[in-house]
C-alpha positions as CSV (number, residue, x, y, z in Angstrom):
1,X,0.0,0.0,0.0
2,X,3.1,2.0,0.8
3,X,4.1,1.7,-2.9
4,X,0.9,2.7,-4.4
5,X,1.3,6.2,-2.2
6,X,4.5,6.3,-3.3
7,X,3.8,6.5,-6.8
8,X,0.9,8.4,-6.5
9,X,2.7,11.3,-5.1
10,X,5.5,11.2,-7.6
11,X,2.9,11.3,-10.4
12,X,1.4,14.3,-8.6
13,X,4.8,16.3,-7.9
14,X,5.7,15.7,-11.5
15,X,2.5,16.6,-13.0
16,X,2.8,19.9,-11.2
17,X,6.4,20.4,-12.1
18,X,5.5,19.9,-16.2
19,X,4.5,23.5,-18.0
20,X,1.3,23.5,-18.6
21,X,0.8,22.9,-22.1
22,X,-2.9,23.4,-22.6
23,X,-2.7,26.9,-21.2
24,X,-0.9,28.1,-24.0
25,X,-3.1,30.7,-25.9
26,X,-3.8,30.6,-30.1
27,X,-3.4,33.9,-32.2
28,X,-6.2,36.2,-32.9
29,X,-7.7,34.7,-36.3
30,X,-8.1,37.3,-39.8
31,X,-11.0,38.1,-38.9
32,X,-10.7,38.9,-35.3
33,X,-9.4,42.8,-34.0
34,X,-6.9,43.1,-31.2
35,X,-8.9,45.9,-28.9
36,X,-9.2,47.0,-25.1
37,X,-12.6,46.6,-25.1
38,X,-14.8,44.7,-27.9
39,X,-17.7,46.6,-29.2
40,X,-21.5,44.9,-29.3
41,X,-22.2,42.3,-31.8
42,X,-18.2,40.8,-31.0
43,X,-17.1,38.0,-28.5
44,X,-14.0,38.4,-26.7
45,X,-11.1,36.3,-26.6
46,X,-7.7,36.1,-25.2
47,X,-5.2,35.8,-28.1
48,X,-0.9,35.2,-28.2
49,X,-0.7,38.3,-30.3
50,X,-2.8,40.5,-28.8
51,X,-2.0,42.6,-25.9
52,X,-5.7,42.7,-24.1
53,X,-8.3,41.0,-26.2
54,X,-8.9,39.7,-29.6
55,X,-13.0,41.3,-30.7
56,X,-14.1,38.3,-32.8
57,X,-17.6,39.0,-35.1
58,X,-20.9,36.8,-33.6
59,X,-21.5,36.2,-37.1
60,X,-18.0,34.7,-37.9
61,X,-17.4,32.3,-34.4
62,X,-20.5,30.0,-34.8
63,X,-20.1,29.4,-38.8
């Protein structure tokens, strides 16, 4: 039982050691606008190359 503890808490410390790789964030698409605040009829995103948000159209994110 000892064992299984064991190599539960390794798995845990190195799990939390590893970067996180699914946090890492996509760029703003063509048709999005990098903005401080996105105007009505946009959604907001968080985007690599884009300082505060990335505006994408409603019309464009559910085609």
């Amino acid at each position: 039982m000892r064992f299984l503890y064991l190599i539960f808490a390794v798995f845990l410390l190195v799990s939390l050691a590893a970067p996180g790789y699914a946090s890492g964030k996509l760029p703003c698409p063509k048709e999005g606008v990098c903005a401080s605040a996105c105007a009505k009829g946009y959604s907001w995103n968080l985007a690599s190359n884009c300082k505060e948000y990335c505006c994408i159209p409603l019309a464009k994110k559910w085609k």
